[in-house]
N, C-alpha and C positions, 0 to 999 in steps of 0.2 A: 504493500500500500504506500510504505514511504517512497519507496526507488519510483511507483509512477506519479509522484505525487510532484517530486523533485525533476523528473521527465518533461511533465507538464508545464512545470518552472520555465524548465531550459527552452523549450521550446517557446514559449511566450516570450522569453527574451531574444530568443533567435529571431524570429520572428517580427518584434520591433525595430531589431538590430537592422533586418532585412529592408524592410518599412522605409526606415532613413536612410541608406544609402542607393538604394532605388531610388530614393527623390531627389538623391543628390545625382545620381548621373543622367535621370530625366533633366536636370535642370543645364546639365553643360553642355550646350548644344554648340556652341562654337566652335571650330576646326580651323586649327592654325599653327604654325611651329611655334616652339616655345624658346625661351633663354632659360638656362637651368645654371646654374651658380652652387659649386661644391668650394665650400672654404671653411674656416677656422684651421685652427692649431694639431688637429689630429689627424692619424694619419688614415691614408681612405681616399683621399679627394680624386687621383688619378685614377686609383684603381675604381671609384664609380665609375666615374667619366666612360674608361678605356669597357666596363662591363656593357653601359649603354652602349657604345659604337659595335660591340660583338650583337650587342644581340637586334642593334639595327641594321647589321650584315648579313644577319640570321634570316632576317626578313627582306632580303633584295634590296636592300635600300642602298644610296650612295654615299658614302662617310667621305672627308675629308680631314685629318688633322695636321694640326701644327702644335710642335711641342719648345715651349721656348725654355726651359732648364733643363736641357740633358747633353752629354754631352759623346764622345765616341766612343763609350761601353757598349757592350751587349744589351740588346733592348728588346724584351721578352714581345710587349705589343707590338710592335715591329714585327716583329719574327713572324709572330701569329697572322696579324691583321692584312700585313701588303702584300702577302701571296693570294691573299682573296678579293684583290682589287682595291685597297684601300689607301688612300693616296697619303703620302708624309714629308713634311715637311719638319726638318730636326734643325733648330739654332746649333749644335754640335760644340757651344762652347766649353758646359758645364755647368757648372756653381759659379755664381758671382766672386765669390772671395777665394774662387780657384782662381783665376781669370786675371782680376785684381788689375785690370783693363778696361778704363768707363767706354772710353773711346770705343773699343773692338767691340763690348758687349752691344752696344748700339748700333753698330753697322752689322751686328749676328741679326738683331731683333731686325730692324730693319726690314733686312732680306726674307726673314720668314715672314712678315708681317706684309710685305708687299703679294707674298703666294696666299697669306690669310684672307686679304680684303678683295681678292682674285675669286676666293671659294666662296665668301660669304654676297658676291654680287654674282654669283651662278646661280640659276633654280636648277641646277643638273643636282647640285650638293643638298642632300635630304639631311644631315647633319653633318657639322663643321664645330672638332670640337678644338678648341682654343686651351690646350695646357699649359698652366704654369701662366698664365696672361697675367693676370693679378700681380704680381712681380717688376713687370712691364711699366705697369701705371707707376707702383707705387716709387721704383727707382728712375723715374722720368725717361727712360729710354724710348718713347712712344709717348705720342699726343693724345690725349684722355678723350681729348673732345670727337680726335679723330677715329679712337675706336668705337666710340658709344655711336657716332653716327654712321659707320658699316656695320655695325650689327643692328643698329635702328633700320635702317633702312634695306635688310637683306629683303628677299626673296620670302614672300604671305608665307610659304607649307616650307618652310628651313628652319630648323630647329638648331641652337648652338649651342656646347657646354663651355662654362669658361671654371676654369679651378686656380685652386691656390689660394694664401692667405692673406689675410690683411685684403680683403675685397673690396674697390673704389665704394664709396657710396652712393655715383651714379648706375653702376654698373647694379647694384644691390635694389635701385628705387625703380631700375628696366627689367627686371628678372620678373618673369613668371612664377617658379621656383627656386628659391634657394635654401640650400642644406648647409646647416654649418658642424663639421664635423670636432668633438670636443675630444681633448686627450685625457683618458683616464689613469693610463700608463702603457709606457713602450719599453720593446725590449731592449731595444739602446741606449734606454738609460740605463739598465743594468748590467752593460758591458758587453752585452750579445750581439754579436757582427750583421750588418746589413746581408742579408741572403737570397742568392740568383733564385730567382722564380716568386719568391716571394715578395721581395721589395723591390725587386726591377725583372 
C-alpha cells in the first residue's frame, strides 16, 4: 500500500515536472544560431567547446575553429576533428609568458583572427568556434569592438563558441548562453602533470 502510494507521488511529480517543461519548449519557437560563452576559472571551457563541434560533426554540420592559445604540441582535437573535414586555424605561439613577445603574439592573433572573421561572414560555417578569444580582448591584441561586431553580425543559422577567462563584458551582454565554469580543485595543484588525452 505504501510502495503504491509513494508510486502515485512520483508520478504526480513527474508529471508536473513534465507539464512545465513542455510549456517551456512550446514557448521557444525561434530558430536561430546562438553565441555560447564557456568561461570562469575552471577547467572544462575547451573541452565543452571542442565536445559541441564533435557532436555538430556528428550531425553533418560545418565546424570551423580557430584556436588562439596553443601552441606546436600534439593536439588531440586536431587529430580527431580535421580528418573529418573540420577546418583549423592554430595561433601556434603558445602561452603568452612563453612567448614573452607582445609584438609577435599580435601579428599570431592577427592572422588567425583574419581566417576567424572569414568563417564567421560564411553561412557555409554552421559553427565557428573561437578558443581561447577571451585572452585576445582582455591582452588588447585584437579590437573589442571589432570582434563583437563579426560575431554580431555573422550569418541568422551560425552558431559561435567563444571560451576562456576573464570574459569581455560585451561579449557576456551578446551571448545567448553563457557557462561559467568554477574551480573546485585540480590536479595541478597537487603536483600531478598535465596529461596527453586528457588535458590536450
Amino acid at each position: 500500500m505504501e510502495a503504491r502510494a509513494n508510486n502515485d507521488r512520483h508520478r504526480q511529480r513527474q508529471q508536473k515536472l513534465k507539464e512545465q517543461v513542455d510549456t517551456r519548449v512550446a514557448a521557444a519557437t525561434e530558430k536561430k544560431g546562438i553565441l555560447i560563452v564557456f568561461t570562469g576559472n575552471g577547467k572544462g571551457k575547451s573541452t565543452a567547446a571542442f565536445g559541441t563541434a564533435t557532436r555538430a560533426v556528428g550531425h553533418g554540420k560545418t565546424v570551423g575553429i580557430a584556436q588562439f592559445i596553443k601552441g606546436q604540441w600534439d593536439n588531440g582535437e586536431y587529430n580527431t576533428l580535421q580528418p573529418l573535414g573540420v577546418e583549423f586555424h592554430i595561433m601556434g605561439t603558445g602561452f603568452t609568458w612563453e612567448t614573452q613577445n607582445r609584438q609577435a603574439d599580435i601579428e599570431a592573433a592577427t592572422v588567425v583572427w583574419q581566417e576567424s572573421k572569414r568563417m564567421l561572414a560564411d553561412a557555409h560555417y554552421d559553427l565557428v568556434v573561437l578558443d581561447e578569444l577571451t585572452y585576445m580582448l582582455a591582452y588588447h591584441y585584437l579590437d573589442t569592438q571589432e570582434v563583437i561586431n563579426a560575431i554580431e553580425n555573422r550569418p541568422a543559422g551560425q552558431s559561435v563558441i567563444v571560451t576562456g577567462r576573464g570574459c569581455h563584458t560585451l561579449l557576456l551582454e551578446l551571448a545567448d548562453t553563457v557557462s561559467e565554469i568554477r574551480p573546485v580543485k585540480h590536479a595541478f595543484d597537487r603536483g600531478i602533470q598535465a596529461q596527453i588525452g586528457i588535458d590536450w
